[in-house]
N, CA, C and O atoms as CSV, one atom per row, in Angstrom:
chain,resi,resn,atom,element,x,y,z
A,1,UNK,N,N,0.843,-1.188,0.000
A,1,UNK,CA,C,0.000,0.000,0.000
A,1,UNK,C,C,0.886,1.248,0.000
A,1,UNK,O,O,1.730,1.370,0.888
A,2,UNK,N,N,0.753,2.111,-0.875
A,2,UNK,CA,C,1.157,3.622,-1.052
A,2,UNK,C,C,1.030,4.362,0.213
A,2,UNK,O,O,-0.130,4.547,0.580
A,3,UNK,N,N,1.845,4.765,0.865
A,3,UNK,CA,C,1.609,5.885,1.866
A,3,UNK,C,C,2.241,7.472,1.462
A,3,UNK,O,O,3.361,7.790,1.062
A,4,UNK,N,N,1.099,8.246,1.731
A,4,UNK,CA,C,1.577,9.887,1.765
A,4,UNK,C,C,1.935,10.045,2.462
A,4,UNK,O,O,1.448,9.674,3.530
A,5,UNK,N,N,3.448,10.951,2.338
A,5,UNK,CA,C,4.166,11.152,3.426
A,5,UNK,C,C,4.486,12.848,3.009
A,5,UNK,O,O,4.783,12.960,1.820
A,6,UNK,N,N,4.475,13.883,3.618
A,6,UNK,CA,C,4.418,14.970,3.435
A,6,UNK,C,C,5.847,15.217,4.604
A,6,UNK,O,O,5.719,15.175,5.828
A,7,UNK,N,N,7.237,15.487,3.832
A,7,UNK,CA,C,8.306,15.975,4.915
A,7,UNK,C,C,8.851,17.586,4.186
A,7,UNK,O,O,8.950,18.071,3.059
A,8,UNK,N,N,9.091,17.974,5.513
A,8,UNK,CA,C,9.253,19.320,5.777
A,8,UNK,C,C,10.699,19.786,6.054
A,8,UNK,O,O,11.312,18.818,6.504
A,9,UNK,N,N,11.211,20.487,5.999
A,9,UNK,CA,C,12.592,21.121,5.942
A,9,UNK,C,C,12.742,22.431,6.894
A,9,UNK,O,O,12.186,23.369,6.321
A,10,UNK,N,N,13.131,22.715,7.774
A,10,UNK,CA,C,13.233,24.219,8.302
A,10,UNK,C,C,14.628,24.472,8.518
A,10,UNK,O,O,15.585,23.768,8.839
A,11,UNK,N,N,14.461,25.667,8.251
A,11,UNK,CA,C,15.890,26.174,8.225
A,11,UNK,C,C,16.664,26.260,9.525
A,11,UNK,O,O,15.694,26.492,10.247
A,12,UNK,N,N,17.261,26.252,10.007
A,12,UNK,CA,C,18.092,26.206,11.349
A,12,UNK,C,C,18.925,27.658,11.524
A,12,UNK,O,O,20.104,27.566,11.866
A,13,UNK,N,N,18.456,28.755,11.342
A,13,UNK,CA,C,18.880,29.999,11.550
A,13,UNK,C,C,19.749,30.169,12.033
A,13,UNK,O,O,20.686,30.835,11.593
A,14,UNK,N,N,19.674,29.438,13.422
A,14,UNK,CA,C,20.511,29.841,14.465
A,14,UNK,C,C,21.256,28.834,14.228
A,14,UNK,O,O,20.989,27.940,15.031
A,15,UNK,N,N,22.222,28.489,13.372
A,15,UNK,CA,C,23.151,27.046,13.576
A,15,UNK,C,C,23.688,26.948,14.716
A,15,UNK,O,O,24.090,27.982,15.249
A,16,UNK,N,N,23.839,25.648,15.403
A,16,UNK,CA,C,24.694,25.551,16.720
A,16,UNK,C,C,23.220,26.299,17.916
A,16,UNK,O,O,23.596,26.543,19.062
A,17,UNK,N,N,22.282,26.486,17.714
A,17,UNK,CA,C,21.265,26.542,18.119
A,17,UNK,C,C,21.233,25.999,20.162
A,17,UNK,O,O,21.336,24.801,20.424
A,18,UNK,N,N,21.140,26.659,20.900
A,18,UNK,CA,C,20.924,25.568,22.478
A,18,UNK,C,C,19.562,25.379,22.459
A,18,UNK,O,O,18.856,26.225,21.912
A,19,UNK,N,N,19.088,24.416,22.963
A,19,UNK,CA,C,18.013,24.451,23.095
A,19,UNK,C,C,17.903,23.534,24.851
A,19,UNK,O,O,18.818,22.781,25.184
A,20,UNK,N,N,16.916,23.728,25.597
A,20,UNK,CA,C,16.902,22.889,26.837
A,20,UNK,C,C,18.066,22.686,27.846
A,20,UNK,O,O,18.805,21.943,27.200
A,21,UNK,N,N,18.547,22.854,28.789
A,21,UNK,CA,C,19.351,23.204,29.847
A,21,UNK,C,C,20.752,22.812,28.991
A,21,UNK,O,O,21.336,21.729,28.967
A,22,UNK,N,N,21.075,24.030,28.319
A,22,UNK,CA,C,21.929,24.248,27.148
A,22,UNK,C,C,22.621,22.483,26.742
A,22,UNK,O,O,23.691,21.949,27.033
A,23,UNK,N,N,21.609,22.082,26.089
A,23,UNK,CA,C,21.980,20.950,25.349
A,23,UNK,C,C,22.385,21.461,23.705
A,23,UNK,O,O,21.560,22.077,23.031
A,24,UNK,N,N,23.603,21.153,23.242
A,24,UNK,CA,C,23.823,21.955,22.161
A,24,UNK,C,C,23.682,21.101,21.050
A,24,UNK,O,O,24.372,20.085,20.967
A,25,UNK,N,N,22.653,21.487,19.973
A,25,UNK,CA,C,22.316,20.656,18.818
A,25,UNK,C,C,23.338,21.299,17.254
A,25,UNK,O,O,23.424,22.496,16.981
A,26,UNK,N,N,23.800,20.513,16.678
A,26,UNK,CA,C,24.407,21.351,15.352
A,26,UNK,C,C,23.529,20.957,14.186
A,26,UNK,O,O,24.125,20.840,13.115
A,27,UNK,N,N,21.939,20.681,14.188
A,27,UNK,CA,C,21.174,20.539,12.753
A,27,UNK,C,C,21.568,21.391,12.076
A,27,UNK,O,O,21.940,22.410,12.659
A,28,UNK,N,N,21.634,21.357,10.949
A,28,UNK,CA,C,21.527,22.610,10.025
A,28,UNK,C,C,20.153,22.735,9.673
A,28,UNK,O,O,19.746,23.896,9.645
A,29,UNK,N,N,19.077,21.562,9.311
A,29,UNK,CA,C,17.880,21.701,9.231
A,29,UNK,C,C,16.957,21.190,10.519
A,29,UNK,O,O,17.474,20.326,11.227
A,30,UNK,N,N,15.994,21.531,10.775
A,30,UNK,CA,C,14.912,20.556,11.711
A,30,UNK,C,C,14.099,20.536,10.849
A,30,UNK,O,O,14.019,21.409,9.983
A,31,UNK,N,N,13.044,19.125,10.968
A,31,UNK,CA,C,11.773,19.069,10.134
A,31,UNK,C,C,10.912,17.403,10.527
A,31,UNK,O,O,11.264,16.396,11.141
A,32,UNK,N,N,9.926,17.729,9.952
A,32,UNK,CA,C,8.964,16.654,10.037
A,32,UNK,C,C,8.619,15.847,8.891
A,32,UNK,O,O,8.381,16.149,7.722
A,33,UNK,N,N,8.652,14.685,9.545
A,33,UNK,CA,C,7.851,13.561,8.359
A,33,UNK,C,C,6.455,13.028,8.795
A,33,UNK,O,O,6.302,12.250,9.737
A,34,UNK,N,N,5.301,13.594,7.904
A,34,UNK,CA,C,4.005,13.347,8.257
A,34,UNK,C,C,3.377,12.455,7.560
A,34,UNK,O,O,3.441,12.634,6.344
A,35,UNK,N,N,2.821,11.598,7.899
A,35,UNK,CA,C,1.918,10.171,7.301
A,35,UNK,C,C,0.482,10.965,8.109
A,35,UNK,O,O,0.272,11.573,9.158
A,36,UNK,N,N,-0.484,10.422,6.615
A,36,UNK,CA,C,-1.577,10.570,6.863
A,36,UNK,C,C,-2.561,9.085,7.743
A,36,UNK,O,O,-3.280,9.026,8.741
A,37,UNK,N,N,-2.131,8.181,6.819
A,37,UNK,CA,C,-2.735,7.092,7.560
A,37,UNK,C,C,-1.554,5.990,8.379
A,37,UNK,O,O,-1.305,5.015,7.670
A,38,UNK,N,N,-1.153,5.993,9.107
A,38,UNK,CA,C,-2.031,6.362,10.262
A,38,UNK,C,C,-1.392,7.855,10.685
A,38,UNK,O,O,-0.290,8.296,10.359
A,39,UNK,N,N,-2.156,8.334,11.300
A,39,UNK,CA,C,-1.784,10.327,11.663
A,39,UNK,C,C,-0.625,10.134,12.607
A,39,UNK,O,O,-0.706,9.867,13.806
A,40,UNK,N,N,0.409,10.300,11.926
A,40,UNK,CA,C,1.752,10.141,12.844
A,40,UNK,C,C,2.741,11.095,12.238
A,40,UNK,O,O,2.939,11.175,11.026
A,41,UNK,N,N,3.370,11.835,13.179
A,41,UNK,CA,C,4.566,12.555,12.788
A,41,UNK,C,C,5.637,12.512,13.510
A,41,UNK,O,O,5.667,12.686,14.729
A,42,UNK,N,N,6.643,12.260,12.743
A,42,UNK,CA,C,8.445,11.882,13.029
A,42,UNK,C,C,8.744,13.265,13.022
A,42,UNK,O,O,8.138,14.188,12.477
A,43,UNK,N,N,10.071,13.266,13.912
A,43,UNK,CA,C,10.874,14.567,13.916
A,43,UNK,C,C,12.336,14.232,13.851
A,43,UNK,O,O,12.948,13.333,14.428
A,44,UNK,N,N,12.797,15.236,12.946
A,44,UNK,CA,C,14.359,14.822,11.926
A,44,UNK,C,C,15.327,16.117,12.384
A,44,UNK,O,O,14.933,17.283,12.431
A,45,UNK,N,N,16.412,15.747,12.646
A,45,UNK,CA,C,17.215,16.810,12.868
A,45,UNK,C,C,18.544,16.383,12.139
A,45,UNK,O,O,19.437,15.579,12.407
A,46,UNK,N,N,18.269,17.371,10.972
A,46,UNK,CA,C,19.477,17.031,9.985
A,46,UNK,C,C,20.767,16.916,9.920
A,46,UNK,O,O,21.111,17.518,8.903
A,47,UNK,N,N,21.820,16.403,10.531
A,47,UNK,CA,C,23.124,16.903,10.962
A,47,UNK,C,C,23.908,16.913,9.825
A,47,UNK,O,O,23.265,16.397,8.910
A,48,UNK,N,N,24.921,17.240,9.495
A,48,UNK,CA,C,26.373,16.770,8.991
A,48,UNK,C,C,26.277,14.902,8.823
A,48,UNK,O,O,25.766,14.159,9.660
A,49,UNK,N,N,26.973,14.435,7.403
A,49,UNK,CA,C,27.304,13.186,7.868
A,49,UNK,C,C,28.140,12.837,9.082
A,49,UNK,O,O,28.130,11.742,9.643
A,50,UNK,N,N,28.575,13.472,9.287
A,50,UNK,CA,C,30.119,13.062,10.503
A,50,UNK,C,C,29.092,13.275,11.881
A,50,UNK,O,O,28.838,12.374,12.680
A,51,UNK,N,N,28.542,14.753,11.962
A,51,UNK,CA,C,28.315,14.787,13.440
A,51,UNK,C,C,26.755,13.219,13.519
A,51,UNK,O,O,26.705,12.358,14.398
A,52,UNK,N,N,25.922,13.334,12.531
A,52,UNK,CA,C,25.366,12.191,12.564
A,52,UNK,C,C,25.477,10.928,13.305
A,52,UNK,O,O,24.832,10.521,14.272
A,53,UNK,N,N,26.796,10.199,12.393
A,53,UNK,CA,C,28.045,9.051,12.990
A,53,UNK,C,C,28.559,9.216,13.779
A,53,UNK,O,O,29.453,8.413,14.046
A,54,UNK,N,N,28.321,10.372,14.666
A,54,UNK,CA,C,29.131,10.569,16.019
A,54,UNK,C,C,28.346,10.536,16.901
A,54,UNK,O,O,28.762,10.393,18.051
A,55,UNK,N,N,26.659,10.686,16.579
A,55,UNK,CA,C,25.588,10.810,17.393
A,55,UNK,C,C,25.107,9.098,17.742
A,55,UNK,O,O,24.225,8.767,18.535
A,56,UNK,N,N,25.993,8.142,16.877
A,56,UNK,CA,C,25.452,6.819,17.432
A,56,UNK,C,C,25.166,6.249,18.455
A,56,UNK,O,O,25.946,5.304,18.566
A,57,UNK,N,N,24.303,6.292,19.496
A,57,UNK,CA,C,24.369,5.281,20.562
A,57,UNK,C,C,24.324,3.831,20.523
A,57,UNK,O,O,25.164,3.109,21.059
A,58,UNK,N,N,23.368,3.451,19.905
A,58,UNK,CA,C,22.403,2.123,20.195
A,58,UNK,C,C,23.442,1.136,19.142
A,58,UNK,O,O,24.469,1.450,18.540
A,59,UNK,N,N,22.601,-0.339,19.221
A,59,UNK,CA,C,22.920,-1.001,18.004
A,59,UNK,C,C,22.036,-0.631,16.461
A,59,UNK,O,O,22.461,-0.495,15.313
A,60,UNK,N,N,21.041,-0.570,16.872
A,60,UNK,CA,C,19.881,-0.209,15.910
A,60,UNK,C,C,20.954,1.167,15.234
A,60,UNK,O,O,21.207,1.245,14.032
A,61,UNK,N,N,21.399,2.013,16.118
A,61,UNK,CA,C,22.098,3.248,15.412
A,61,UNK,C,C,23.127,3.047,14.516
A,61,UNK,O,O,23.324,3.636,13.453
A,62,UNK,N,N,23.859,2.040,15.108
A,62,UNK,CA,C,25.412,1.346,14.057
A,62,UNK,C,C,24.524,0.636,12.934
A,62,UNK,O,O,24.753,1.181,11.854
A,63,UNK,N,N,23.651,-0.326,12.828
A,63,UNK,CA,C,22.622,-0.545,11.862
A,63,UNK,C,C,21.939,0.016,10.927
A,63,UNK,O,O,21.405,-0.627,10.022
A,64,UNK,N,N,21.872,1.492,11.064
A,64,UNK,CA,C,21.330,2.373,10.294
A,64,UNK,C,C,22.760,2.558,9.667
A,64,UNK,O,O,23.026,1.983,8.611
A,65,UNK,N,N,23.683,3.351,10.302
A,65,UNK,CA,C,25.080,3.468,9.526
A,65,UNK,C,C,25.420,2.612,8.657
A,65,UNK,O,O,25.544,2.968,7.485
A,66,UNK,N,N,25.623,1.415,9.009
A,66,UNK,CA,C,25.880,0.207,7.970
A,66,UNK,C,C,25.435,0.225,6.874
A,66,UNK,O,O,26.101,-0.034,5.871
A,67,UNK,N,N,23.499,0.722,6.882
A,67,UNK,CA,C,22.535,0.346,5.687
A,67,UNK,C,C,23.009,2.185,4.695
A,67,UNK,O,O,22.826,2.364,3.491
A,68,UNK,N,N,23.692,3.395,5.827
A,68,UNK,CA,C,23.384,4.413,5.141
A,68,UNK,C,C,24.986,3.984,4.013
A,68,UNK,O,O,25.058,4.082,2.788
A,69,UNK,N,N,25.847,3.614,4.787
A,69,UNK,CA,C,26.686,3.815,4.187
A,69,UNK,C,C,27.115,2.843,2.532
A,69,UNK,O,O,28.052,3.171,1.804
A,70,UNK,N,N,26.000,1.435,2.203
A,70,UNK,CA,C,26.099,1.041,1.686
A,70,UNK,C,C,25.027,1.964,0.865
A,70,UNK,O,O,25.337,2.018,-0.325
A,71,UNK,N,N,23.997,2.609,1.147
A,71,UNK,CA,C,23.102,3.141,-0.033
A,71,UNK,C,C,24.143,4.913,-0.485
A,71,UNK,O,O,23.509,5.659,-1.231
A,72,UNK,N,N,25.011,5.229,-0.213
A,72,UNK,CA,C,25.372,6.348,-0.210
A,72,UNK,C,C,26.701,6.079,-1.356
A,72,UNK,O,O,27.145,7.038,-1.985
A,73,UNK,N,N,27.289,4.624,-1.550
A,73,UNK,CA,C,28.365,4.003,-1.860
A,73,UNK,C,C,29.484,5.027,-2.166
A,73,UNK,O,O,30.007,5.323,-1.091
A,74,UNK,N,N,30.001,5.615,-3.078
A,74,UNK,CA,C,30.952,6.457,-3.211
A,74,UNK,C,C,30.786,7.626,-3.317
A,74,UNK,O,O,31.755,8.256,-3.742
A,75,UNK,N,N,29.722,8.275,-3.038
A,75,UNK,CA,C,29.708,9.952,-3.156
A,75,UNK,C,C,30.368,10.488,-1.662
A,75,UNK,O,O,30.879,10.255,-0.566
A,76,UNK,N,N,30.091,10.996,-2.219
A,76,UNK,CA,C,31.326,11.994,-0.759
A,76,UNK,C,C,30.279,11.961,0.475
A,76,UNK,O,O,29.198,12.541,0.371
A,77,UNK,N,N,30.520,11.497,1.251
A,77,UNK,CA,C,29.607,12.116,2.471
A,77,UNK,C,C,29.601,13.822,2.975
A,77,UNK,O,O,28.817,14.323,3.781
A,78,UNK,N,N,30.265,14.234,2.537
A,78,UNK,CA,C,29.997,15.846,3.188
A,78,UNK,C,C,28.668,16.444,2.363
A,78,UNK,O,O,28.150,17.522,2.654
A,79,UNK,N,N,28.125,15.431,1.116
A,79,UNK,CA,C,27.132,16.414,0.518
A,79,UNK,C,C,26.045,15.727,1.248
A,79,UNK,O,O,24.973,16.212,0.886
A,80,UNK,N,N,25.894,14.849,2.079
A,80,UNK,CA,C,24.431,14.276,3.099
A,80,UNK,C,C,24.493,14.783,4.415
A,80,UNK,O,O,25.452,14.802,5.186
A,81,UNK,N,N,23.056,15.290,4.600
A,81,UNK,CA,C,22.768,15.535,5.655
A,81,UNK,C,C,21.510,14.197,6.779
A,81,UNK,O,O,20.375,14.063,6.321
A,82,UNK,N,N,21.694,13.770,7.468
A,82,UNK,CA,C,21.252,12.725,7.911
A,82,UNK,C,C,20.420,12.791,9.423
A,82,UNK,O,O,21.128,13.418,10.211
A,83,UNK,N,N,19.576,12.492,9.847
A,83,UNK,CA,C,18.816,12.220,10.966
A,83,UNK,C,C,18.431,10.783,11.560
A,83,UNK,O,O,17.990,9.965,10.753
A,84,UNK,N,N,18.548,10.433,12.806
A,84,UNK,CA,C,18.032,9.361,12.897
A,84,UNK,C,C,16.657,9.867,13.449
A,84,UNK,O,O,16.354,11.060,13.458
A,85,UNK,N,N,15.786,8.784,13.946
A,85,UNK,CA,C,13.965,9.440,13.679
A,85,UNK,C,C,13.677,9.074,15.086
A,85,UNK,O,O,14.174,8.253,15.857
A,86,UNK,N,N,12.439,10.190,15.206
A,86,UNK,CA,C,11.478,10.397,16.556
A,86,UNK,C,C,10.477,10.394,16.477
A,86,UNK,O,O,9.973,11.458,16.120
A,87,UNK,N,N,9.728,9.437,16.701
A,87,UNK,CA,C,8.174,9.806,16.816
A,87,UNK,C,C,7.641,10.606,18.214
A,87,UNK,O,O,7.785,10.392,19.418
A,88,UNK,N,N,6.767,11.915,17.203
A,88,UNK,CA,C,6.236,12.482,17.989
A,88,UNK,C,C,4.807,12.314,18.720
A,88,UNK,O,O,3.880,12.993,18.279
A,89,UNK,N,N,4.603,11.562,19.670
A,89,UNK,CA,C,3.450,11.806,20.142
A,89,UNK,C,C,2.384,12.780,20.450
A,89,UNK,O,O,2.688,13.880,20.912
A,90,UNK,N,N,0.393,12.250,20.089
A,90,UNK,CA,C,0.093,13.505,20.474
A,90,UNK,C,C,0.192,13.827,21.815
A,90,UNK,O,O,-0.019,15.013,22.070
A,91,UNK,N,N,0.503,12.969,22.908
A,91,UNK,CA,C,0.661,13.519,24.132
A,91,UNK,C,C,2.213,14.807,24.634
A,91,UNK,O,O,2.210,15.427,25.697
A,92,UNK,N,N,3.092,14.891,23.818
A,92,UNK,CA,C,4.422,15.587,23.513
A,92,UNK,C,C,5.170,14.810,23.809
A,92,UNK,O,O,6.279,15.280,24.064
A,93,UNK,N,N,5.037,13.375,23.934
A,93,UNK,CA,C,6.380,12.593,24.271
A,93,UNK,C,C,7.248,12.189,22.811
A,93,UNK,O,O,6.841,12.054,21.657
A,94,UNK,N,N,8.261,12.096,23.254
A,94,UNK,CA,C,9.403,12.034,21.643
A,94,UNK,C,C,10.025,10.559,21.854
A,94,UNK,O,O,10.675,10.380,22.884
A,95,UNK,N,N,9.883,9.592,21.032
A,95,UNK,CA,C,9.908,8.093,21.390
A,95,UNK,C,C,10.805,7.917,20.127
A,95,UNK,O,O,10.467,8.400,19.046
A,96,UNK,N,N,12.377,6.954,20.358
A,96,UNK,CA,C,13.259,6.873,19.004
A,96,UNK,C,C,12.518,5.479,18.506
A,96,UNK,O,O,12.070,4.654,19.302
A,97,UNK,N,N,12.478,5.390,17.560
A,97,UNK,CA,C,12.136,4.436,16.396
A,97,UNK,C,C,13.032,4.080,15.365
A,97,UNK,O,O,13.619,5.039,14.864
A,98,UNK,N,N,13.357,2.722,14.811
A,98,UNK,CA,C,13.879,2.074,13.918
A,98,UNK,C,C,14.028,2.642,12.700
A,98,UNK,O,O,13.418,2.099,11.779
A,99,UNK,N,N,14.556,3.409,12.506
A,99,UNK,CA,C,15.040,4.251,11.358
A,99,UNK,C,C,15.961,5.106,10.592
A,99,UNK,O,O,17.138,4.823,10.815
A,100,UNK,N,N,15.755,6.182,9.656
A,100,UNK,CA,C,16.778,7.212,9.825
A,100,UNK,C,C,16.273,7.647,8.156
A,100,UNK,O,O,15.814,6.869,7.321
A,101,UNK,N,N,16.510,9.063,8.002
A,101,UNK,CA,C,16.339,10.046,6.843
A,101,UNK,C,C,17.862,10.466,6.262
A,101,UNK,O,O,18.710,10.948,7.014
A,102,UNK,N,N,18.089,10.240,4.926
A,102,UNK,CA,C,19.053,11.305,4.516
A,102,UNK,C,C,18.902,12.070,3.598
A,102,UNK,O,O,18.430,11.427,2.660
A,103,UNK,N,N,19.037,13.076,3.343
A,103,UNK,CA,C,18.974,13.829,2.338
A,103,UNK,C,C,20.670,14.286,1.426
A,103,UNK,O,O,21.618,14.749,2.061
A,104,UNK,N,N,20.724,14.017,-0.173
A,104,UNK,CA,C,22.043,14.506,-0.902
A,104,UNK,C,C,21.333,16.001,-0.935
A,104,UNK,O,O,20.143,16.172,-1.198
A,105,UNK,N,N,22.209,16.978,-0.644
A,105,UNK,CA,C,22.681,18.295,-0.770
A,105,UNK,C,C,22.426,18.744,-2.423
A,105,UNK,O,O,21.661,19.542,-2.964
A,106,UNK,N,N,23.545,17.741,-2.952
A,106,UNK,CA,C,23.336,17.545,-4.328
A,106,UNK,C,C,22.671,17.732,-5.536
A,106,UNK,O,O,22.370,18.473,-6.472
A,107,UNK,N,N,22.608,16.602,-4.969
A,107,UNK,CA,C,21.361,15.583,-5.847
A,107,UNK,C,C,20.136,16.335,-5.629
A,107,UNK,O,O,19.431,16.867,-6.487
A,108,UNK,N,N,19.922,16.300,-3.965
A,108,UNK,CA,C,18.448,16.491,-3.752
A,108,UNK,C,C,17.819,15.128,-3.589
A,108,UNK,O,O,16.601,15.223,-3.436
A,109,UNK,N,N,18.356,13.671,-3.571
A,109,UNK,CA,C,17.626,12.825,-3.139
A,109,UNK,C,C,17.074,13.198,-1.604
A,109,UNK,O,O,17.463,14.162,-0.945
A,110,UNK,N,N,16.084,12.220,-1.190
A,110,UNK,CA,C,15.737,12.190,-0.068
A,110,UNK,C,C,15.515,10.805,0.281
A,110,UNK,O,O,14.333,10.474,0.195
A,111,UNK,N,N,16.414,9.795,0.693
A,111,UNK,CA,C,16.501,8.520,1.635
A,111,UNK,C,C,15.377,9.072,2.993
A,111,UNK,O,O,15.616,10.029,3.729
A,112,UNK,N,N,13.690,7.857,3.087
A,112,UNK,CA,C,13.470,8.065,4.187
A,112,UNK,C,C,12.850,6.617,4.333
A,112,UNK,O,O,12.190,6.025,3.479
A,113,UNK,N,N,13.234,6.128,5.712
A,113,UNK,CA,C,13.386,5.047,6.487
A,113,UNK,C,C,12.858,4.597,7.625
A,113,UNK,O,O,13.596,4.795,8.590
A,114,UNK,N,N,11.852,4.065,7.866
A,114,UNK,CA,C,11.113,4.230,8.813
A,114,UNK,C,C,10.747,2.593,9.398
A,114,UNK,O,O,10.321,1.781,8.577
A,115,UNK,N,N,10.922,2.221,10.698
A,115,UNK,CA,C,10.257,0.716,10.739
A,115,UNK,C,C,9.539,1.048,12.605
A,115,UNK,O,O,10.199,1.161,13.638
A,116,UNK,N,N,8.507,1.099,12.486
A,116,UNK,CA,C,7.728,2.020,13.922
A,116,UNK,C,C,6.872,0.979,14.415
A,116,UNK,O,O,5.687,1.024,14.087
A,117,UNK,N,N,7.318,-0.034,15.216
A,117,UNK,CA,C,6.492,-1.054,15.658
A,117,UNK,C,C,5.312,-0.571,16.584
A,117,UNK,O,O,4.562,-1.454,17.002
A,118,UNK,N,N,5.159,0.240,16.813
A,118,UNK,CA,C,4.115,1.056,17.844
A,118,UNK,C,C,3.202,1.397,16.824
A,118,UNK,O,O,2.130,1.549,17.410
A,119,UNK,N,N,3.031,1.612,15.564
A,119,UNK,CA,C,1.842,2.483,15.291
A,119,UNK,C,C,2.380,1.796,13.730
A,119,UNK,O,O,2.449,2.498,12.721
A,120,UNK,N,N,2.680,0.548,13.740
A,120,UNK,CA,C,3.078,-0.350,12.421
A,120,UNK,C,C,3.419,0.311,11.371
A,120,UNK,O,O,3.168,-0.420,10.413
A,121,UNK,N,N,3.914,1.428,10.967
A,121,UNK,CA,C,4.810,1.969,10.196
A,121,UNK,C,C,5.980,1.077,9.666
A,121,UNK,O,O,6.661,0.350,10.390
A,122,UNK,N,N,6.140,1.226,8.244
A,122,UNK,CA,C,7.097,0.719,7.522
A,122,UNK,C,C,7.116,1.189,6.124
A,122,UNK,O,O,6.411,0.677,5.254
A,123,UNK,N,N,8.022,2.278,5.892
A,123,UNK,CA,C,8.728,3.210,5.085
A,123,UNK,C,C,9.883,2.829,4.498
A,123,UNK,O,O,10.509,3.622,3.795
């Protein structure tokens, strides 16, 4: 089944931006990925390839790296900007999910990746 997905781009004005008891973020973009059925929206914070790969915690996170770095194969990584994904709840809670977005600079592709066992998403 086809899903509409409507994602959004915002500019990051303030690069290097603090946000919350000065937690310091370096997105260059923030933005959303919206599915209509089911009504769910992800939140993407675009980094640098590098600061991205530096943001790894988890295994699921080295897993995404693995899959980005084989779909990216020889282009330069400095032209991707990359997020791993958040679902936003309507209650305001921010829950990480099995995934990750990249966007080429470039190109202009947009890699988006989604596997959301909570609300059965699969992108």
């Amino acid at each position: 089944m086809e899903k509409k997905i409507a994602v959004r781009f915002y500019d990051n004005n303030k690069f290097g931006t603090t946000y919350a008891k000065g937690l310091y973020r370096k997105a260059v973009f923030n933005g959303t990925a919206d599915l209509q059925q089911p009504n769910t929206k992800y939140l993407l914070d675009m980094l640098s390839y590098d600061d991205w790969e530096n943001s790894a915690k988890t295994n699921e996170d080295m897993r995404a790296l693995e899959l980005a770095e084989d779909l990216i194969e020889a282009r330069p990584k400095a032209d991707w900007l990359c997020s791993f994904i958040k679902r936003f709840d309507s209650n305001g809670n921010k829950s990480s999910v099995k995934g990750f977005c990249m966007f080429d600079l470039d190109t202009k592709q947009l890699i988006l990746a989604i596997d959301d066992a909570v609300t059965s998403v699969t992108v």
